[in-house]
N, C-alpha and C positions, 0 to 999 in steps of 0.2 A: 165279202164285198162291202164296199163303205157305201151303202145307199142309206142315207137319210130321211130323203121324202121321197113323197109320190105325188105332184099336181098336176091334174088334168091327163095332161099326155107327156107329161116330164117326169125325167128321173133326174135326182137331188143325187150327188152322191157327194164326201168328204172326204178329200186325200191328200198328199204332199203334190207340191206340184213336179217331182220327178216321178212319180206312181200317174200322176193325171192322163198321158197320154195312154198308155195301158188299161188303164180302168174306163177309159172314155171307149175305148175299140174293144173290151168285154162287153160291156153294156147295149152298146151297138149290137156286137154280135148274139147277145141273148136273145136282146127283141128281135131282131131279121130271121137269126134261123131256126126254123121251124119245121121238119119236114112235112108234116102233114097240110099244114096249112100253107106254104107256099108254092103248094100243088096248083091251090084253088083262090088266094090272094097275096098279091106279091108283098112282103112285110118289106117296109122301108124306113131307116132312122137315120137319124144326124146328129153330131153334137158339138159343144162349144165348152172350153174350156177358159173359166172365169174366175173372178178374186170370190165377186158377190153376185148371187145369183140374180138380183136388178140389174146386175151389167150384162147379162145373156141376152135381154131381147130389147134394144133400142125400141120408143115409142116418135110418133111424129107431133110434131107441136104444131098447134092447131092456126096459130097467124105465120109461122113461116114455111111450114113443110120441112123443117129442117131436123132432122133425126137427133132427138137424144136421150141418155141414160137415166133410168128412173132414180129421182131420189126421194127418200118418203118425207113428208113436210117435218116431222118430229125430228128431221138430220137438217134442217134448215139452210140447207144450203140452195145453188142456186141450179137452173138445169145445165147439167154437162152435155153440152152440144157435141155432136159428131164430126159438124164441120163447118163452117161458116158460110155467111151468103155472100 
C-alpha cells in the first residue's frame, strides 16, 4: 500500500491517480472493518482524493467566512478562494 504518513487521524497515501480511487476504498475499508471492535464501536472513515494534501481540508478566512485552500506563505501566493461573495 502507498501510505506515506500518518497525521493525527489521517492517512497520507501516494499513487497514480487511476490507482487513487481503489487505494482510497482499501484504506477506508482497513480502518472501518474490524470485527471485534465494531461489535462495541461503530468505526467510520472518509476520504478525499487530492493533487496536495493542503487542498484536502479548505480553512475559513477569518474577515469573509469564505472557505479556502491552504497555501504556505514560503509558495507566496495568494488564498485560493472556494468561492466568491
Amino acid at each position: 500500500m502507498p501510505v506515506v504518513g500518518l497525521i493525527h487521524d489521517e492517512v497520507l497515501a501516494h499513487c497514480s491517480k487511476k490507482d487513487a480511487p481503489e487505494v482510497q476504498n482499501l484504506i477506508i475499508k482497513r480502518l472501518t472493518e474490524h470485527e471485534g471492535l465494531n461489535e462495541v464501536v461503530p468505526l467510520r472513515a472518509d476520504g478525499d482524493i487530492v493533487s496536495h494534501w493542503s487542498d484536502a481540508k479548505p480553512l475559513k478566512d477569518a474577515d469573509t467566512g469564505l472557505e479556502y485552500l491552504f497555501t504556505p506563505r514560503w509558495a507566496g501566493g495568494e488564498k485560493r478562494f472556494l468561492e466568491t461573495a
